[in-house]
N, C-alpha and C positions, 0 to 999 in steps of 0.2 A: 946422828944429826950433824949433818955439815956446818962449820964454824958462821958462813951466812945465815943459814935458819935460825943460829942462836940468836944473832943480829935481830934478823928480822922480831922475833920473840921479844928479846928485849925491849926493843921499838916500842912492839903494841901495847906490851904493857905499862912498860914508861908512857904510850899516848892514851893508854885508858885513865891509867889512877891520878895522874901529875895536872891535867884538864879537871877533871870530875872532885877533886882536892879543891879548887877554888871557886867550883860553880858551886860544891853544898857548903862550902866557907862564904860564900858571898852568902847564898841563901837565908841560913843559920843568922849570918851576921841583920840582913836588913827585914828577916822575918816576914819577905813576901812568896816564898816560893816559886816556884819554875815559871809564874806571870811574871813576877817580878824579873828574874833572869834576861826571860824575853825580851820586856820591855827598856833593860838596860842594851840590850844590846844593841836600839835604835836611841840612846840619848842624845847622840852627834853624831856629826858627817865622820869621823874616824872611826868611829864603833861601827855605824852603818857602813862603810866600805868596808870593813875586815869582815863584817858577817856577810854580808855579798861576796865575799874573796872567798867565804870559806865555803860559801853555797855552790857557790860555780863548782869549785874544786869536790865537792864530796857528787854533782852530778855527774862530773866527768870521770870519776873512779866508777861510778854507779855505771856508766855507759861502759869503759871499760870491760869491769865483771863481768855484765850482762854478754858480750860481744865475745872473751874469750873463753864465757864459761861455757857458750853454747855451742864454740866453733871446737872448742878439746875437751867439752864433757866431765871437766871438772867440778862438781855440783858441791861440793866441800868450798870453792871460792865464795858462793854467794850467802857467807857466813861475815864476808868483809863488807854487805850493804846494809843490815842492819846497828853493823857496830858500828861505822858510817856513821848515819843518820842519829843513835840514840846516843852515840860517845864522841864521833868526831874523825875528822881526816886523819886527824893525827894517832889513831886506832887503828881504822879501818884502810890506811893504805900498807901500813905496813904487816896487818892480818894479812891482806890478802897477797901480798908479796910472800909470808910464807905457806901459806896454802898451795898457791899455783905452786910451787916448787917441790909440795908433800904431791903432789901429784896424785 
């Protein structure tokens, strides 16, 4: 494995655990569960912009995927839109950065 792939690797997993650390810390902490989560995420105009920031950004990785998975037949990539969606940008761009490159 190429000294990037490690890169990317590290990434995803530092963008999986390091996020998913403070949603079930928060969870745990206010004892409402992933409504709860939700709902924090529109408490203010800051919160609501970052979670729109981050909505954009995980569909345009999703458009992305979808685009080069079809155009080079790498069907191993669109393992980066579900980590996306259930963990986060910060997962799921750098999965799929090393996937396209496992080719």
């Amino acid at each position: 494995m190429t000294p990037m792939r490690w890169v990317w690797l590290a990434l995803a997993i530092w963008g999986a655990v390091h996020p998913m650390y403070w949603f079930v810390t928060y969870m745990q902490e206010t004892g409402t569960g992933l409504s709860g989560l939700i709902d924090a995420w529109y408490v203010n105009a800051s919160t609501t912009g970052l979670t729109w920031d981050l909505t954009i950004a995980a569909v345009t990785l999703t458009v992305w995927v979808l685009v080069e998975t079809i155009a080079q037949r790498n069907w191993r990539g669109l393992v980066a839109i579900p980590a996306t969606f259930c963990i986060g940008v910060s997962c799921g761009l750098p999965l799929y950065l090393l996937l396209r490159r496992a080719g």
